[in-house]
FIKOLZA-1660 file (N, C-alpha, C; in steps of 0.1 Angstrom, whole numbers, plus 5000, padded with zeros to 4 digits):
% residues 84
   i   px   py   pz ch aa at
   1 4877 8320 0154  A  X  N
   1 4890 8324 0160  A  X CA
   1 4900 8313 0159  A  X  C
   2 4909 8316 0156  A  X  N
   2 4924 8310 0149  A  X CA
   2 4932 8308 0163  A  X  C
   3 4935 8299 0168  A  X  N
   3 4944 8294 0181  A  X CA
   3 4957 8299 0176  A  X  C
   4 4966 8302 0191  A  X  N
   4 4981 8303 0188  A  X CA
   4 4988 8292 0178  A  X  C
   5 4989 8279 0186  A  X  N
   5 4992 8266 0181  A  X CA
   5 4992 8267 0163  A  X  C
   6 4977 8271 0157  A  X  N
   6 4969 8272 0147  A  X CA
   6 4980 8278 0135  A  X  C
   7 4980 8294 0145  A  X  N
   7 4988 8302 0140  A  X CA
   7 5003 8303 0132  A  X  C
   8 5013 8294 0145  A  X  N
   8 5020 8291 0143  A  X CA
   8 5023 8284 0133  A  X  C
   9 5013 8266 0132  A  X  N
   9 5013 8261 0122  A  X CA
   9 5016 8268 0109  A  X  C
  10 5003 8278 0104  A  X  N
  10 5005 8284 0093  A  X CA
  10 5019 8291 0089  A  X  C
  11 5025 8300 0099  A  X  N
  11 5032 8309 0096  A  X CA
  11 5049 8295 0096  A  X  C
  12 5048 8287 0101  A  X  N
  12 5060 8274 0098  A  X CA
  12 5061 8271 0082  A  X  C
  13 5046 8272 0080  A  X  N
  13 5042 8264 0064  A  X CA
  13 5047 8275 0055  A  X  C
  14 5048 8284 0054  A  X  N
  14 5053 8295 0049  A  X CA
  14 5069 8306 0048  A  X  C
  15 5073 8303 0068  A  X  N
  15 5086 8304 0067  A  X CA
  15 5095 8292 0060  A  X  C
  16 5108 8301 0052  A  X  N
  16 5119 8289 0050  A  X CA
  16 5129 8287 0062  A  X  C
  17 5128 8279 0069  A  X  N
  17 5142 8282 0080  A  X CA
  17 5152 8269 0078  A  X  C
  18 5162 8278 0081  A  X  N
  18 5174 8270 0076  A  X CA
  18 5185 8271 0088  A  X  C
  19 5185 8276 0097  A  X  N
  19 5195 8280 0108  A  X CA
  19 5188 8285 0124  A  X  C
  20 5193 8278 0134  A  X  N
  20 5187 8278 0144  A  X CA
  20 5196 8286 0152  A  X  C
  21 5194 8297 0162  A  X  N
  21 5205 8300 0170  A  X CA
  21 5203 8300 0184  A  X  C
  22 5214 8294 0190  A  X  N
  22 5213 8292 0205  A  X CA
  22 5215 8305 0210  A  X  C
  23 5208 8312 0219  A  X  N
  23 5212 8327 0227  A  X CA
  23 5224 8326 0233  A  X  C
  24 5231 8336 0235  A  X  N
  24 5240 8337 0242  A  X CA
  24 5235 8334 0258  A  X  C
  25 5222 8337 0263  A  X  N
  25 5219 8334 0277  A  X CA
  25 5222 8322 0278  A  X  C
  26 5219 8312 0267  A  X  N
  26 5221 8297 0269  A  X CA
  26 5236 8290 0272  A  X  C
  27 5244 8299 0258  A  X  N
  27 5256 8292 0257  A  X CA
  27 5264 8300 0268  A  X  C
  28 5262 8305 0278  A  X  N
  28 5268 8313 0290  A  X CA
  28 5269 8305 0298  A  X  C
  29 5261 8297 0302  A  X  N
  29 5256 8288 0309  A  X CA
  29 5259 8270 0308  A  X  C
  30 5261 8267 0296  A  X  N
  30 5267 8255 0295  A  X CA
  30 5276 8245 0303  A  X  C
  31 5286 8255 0305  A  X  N
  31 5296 8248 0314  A  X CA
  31 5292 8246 0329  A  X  C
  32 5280 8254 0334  A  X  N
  32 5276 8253 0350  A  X CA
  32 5261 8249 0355  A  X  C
  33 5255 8257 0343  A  X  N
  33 5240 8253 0346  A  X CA
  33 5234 8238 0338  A  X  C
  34 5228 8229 0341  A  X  N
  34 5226 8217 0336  A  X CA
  34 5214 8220 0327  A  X  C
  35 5206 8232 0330  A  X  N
  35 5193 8233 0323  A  X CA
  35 5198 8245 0309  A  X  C
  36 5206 8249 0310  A  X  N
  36 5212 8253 0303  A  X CA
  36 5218 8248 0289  A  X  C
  37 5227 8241 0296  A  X  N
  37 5230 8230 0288  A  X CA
  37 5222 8221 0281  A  X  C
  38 5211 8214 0288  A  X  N
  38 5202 8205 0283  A  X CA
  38 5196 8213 0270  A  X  C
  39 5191 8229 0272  A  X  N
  39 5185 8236 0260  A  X CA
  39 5197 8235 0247  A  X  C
  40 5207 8239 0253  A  X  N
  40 5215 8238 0243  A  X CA
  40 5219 8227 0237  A  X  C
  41 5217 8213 0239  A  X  N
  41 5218 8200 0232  A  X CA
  41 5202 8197 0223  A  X  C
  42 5194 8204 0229  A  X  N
  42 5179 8207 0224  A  X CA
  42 5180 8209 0212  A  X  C
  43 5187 8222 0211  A  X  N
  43 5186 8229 0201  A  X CA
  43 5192 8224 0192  A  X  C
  44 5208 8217 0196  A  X  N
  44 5215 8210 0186  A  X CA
  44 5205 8201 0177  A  X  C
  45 5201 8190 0188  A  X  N
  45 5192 8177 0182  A  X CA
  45 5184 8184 0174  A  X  C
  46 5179 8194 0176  A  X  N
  46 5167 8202 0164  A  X CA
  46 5172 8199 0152  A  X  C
  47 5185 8204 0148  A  X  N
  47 5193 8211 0142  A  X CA
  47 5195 8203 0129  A  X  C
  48 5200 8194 0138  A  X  N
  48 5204 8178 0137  A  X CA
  48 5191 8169 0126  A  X  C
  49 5177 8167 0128  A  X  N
  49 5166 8162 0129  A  X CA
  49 5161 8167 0117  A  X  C
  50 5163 8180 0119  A  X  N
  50 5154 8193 0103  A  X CA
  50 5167 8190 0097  A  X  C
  51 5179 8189 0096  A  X  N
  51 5191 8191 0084  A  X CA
  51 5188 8205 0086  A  X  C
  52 5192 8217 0099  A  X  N
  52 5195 8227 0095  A  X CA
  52 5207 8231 0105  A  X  C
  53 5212 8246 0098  A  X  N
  53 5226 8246 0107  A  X CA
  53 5221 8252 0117  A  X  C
  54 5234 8252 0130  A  X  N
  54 5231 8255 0144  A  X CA
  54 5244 8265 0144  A  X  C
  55 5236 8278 0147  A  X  N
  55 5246 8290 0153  A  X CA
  55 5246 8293 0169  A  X  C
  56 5255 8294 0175  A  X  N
  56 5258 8297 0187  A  X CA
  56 5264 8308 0190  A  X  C
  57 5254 8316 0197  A  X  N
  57 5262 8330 0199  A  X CA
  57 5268 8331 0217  A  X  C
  58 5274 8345 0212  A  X  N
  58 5282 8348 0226  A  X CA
  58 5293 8336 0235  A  X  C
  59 5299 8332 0220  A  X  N
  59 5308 8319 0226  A  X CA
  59 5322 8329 0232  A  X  C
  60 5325 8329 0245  A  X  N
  60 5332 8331 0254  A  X CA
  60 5349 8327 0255  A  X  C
  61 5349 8315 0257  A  X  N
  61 5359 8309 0261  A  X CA
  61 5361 8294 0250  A  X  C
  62 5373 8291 0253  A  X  N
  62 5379 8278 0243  A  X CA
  62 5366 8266 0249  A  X  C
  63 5364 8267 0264  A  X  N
  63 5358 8251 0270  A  X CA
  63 5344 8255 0264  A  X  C
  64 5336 8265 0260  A  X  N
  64 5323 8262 0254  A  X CA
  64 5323 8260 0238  A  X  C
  65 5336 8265 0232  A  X  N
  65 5335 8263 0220  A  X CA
  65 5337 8248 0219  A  X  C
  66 5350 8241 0224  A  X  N
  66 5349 8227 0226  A  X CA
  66 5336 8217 0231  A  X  C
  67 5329 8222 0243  A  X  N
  67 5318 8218 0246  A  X CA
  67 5309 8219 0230  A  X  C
  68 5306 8229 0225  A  X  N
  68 5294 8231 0210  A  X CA
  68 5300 8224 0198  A  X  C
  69 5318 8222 0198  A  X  N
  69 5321 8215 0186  A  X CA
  69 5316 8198 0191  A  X  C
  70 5323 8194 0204  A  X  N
  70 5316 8181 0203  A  X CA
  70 5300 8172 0205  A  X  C
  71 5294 8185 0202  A  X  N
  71 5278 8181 0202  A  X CA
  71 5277 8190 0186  A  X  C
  72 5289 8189 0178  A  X  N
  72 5283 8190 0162  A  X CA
  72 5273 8208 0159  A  X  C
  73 5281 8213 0167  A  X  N
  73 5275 8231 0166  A  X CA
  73 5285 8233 0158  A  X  C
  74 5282 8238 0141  A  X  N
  74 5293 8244 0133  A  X CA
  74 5297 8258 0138  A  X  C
  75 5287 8268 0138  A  X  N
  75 5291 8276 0139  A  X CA
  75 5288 8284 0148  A  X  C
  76 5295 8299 0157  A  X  N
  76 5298 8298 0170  A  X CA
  76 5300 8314 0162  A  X  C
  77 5292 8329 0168  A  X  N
  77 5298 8339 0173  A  X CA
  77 5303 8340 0187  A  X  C
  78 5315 8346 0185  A  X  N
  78 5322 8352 0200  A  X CA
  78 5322 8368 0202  A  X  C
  79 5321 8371 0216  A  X  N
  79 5320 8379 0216  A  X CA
  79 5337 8391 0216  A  X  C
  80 5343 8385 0219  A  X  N
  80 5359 8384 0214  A  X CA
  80 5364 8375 0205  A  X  C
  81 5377 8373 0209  A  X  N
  81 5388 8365 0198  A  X CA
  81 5387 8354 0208  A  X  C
  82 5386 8339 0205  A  X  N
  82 5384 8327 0212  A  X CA
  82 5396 8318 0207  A  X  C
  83 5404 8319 0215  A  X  N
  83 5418 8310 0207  A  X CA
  83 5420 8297 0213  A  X  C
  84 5426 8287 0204  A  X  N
  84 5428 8275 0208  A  X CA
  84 5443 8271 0220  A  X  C
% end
């Protein structure tokens, strides 16, 4: 019997991943929730660590796009038009 952990392993060795994306539940949350936030600097440092890019979805407002540009998040879906 083959463990999750196990599993996992294998199926890493095999995927190519190149792009990581923060949920929208996460990036909703940035500006208020601390645990929120903390995932979402998580995910950056991943990003960061592998050399892969970091997508951010459900970006909302200018203060989370600014929040994700200065922790180095290139790139950001919104769920509207997000203006400076």
């Amino acid at each position: 019997m083959i463990s999750v952990p196990a599993i996992l392993v294998v199926v890493a060795e095999t995927v190519t991943v190149d792009i990581l994306k923060i949920d929208q539940s996460f990036v909703s949350g940035i500006l208020k929730d601390r645990h929120d936030a903390t995932i979402a600097e998580t995910i950056i440092s991943m990003t960061k660590h592998f050399d892969f890019a970091c997508l951010a979805e459900g970006v909302e407002c200018v203060e989370e796009m600014e929040w994700l540009k200065q922790r180095s998040c290139r790139y950001m879906q919104a769920l509207r038009s997000v203006h400076r």
